[in-house]
N, C-alpha and C positions, 0 to 999 in steps of 0.2 A: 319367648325368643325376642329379642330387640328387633324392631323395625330396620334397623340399617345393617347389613353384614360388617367386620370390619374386615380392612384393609388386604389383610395377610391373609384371606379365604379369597380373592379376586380370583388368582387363580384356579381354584375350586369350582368356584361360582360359575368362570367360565367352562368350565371343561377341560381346561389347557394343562393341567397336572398332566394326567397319563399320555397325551400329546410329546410332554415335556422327555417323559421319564422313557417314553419309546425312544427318541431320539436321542437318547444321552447314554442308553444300552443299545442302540444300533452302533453310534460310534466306540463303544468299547468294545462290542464286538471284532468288529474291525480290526479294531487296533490287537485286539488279543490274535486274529487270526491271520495277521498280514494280509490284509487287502490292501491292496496301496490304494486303488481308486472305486470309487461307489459313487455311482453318478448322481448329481443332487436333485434330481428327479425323484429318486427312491426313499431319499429323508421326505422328501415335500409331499410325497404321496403316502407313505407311513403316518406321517401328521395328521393327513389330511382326512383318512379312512381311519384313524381312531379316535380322532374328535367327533366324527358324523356317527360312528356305530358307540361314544358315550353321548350324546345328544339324541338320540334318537331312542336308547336303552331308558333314559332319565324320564323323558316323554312318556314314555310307553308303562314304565312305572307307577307314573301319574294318575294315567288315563286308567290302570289295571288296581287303582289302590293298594300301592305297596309304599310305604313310606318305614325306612327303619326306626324308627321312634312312634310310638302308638300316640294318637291324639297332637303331632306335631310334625307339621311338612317340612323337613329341611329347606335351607338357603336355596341350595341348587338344583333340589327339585321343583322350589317356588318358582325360581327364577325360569328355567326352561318350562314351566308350567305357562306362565305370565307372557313368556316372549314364544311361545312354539311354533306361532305360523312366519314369524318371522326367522327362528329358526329352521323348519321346515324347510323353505324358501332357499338358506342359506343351504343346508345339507343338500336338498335336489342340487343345485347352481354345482356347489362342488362335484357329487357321484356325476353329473351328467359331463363336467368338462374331464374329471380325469377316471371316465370310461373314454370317454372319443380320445384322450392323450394316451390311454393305454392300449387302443385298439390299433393308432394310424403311428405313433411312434415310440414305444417299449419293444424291445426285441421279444423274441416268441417264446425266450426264459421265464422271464420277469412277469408277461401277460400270463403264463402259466402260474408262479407263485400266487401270482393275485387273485387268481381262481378258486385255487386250493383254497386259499384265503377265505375269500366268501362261502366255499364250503362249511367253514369252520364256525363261520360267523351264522353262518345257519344254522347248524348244530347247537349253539350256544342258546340260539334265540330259541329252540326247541325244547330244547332240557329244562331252559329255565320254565318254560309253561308248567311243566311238572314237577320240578324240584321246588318246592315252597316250604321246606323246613326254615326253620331260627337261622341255624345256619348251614346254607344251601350246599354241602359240599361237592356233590355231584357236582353243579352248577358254575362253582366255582372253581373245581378242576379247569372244566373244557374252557371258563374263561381265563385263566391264568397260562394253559398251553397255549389258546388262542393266542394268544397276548404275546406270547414267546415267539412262536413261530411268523408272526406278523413285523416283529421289529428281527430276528436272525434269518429268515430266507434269503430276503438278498445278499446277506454278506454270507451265506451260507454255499451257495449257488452261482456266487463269484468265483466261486476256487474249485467247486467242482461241479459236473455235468449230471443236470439231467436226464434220467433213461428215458423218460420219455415226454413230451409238451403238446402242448394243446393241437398243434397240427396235426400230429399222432393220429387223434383221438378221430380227425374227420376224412383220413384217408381211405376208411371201410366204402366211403359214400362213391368216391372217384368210382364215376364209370357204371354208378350201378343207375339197374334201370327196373323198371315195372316190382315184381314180388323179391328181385335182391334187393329193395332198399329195405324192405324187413329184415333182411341179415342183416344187412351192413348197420341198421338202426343197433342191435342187439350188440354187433361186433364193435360197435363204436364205442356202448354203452360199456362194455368189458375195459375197453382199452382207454376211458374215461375213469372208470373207478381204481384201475392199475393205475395210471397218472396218478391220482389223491393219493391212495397207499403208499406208493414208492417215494411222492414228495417227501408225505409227512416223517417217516421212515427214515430219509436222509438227514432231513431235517430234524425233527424234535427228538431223534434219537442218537445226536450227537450229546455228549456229555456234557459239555458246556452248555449247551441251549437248554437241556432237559434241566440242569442244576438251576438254570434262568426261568423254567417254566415253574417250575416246584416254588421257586423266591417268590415268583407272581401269585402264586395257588396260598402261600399263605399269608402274603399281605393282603388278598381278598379276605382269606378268614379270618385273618386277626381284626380286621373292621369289622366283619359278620358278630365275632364273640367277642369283641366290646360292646358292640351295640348291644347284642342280650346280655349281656352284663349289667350294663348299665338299665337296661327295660326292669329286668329280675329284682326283686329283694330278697330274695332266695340265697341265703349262703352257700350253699351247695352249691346251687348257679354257678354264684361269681364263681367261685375254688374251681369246679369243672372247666370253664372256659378259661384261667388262669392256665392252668394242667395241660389241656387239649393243645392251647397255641404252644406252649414251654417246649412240649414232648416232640410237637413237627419242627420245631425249630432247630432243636438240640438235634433230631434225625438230617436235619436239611444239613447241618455244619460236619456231622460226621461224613454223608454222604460225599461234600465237598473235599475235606481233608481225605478221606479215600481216593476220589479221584487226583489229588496233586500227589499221592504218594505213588500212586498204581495204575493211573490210565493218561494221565495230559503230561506234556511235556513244556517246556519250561516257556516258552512263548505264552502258553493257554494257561498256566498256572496263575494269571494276576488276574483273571477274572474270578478263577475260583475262589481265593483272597476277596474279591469285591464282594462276592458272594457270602461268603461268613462275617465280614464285617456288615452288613445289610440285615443278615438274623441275628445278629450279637444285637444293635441297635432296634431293632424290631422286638428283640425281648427287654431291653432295658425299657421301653415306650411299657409293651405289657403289665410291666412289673411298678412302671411310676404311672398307670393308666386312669387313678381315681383322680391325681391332679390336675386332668383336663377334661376339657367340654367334649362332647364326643366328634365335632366339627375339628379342633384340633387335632384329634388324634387322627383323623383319616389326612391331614396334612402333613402330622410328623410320618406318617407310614410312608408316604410319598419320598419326605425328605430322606429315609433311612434306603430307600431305592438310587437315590443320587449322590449322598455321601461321598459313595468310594470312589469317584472318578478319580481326586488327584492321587490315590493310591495306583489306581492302571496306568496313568499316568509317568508317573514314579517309577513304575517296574516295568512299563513297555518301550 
């Protein structure tokens, strides 16, 4: 590996890709679902909690000896390696100012999605202790829903309500006193895990978002099965991981064409469009994958997530 990264992995390097790529499918979201207004709170906090929970992942990688490449630490695991207490530092500063911004001014929506949020974000960080295959598919389900449901909640949640928010959950407690705060502990506890369900529910089982989660689920893999790709000298190998992404991709483009024939209407149909163009270009990357570094290709996967803006653009 050269001593110096170049130029066009900066963003890598920093973190600031998937930062990027939240923010650029928040706003097409948006725009696919008629929201007119999304307050810029909700982009700046999106950014801000998915740069902390990848600087913090990259870290912990580190520290757990997992590097995708045997006998070589990537750039950006170096790099977060080398700077982590200054990292650290920075991630606390942010979690600490926008919890106190989400606790004294976010409506009791918004502080709810956030929650769910961190649920999720715990679950990821769970699964991954135990998913350590080549390539981690479990692992990189829940982070690619994750992933979805973090950049579509608030524009999801714009337009429609809540059954139930965080205040909900603490109204068992109002009033109780001596051996009722054991119920109400229990009752709250009920009407806490109803909260998660019914978010996630509203949320990632909307069509467009799930087609959005699935898009995330396998530009994780297809970096996961290049990388062993590229580890392997195993013909077999390569041909399987060539196969495996081809076949979820081709599933991902039909699933979307199904949905603009038979479930979205014409507003919600340029995202699905973004959506197949994002696996059309994610298989062409696959397919011309021996002629890049493996640093490159988790760049162009990025790029093939942002492509389609002036296509929503064009059709919104």
């Amino acid at each position: 590996m050269n001593k110096r990264p170049p130029a066009w992995l900066l963003p890598n390097l920093l973190s600031l890709d998937a930062p990027i790529v939240a923010l650029v499918w928040m706003w097409m979201l948006a725009e696919a679902l008629r929201v007119q207004y999304v307050e810029l709170s909700s982009y700046l906090l999106l950014a801000a909690a998915v740069w902390c929970i990848y600087v913090v992942d990259r870290i912990r990688d580190v520290s757990r000896g997992v590097h995708p490449i045997e006998g070589e630490m990537p750039w950006r695991h170096s790099f977060h390696w080398k700077s982590r207490w200054v990292l650290i530092l920075l991630v606390a500063g942010i979690v600490g100012y926008s919890s106190f911004f989400a606790l004294f001014h976010m409506s009791r929506v918004l502080l709810t999605v956030g929650v769910v949020g961190a649920v999720l974000v715990g679950c990821y960080w769970l699964v991954s202790l135990f998913d350590k295959a080549d390539v981690a598919y479990g692992k990189n389900m829940v982070a690619g829903l994750t992933f979805a449901y973090g950049v579509a909640a608030p524009i999801v949640v714009a337009s429609e309500p809540l059954p139930l928010v965080l205040s909900d959950v603490f109204q068992p407690f109002q009033g109780a006193e001596g051996f009722q705060l054991v119920s109400a502990f229990f009752s709250s506890l009920a009407q806490f895990i109803g909260m998660v369900l019914l978010t996630l529910n509203m949320v990632l089982l909307s069509v467009h978002v799930l087609l959005f989660g699935l898009l995330c689920v396998m530009n994780i893999n297809a970096i996961d099965l290049w990388e062993r790709s590229r580890r392997s000298s195993d013909p077999e190998v390569k041909q399987e991981s060539e196969v495996a992404l081809s076949m979820g991709l081709f599933m991902l483009v039909v699933g979307a064409v199904c949905a603009v024939a038979f479930v979205v209407d014409d507003y919600r149909a340029p995202l699905c469009y973004a959506i197949m163009v994002s696996a059309g270009l994610l298989h062409v990357i696959n397919r011309l994958r021996s002629r890049f570094s493996v640093a490159a290709l988790r760049v162009l996967a990025d790029l093939a997530l942002v492509i389609p803006v002036p296509l929503v653009v064009w059709l919104t």
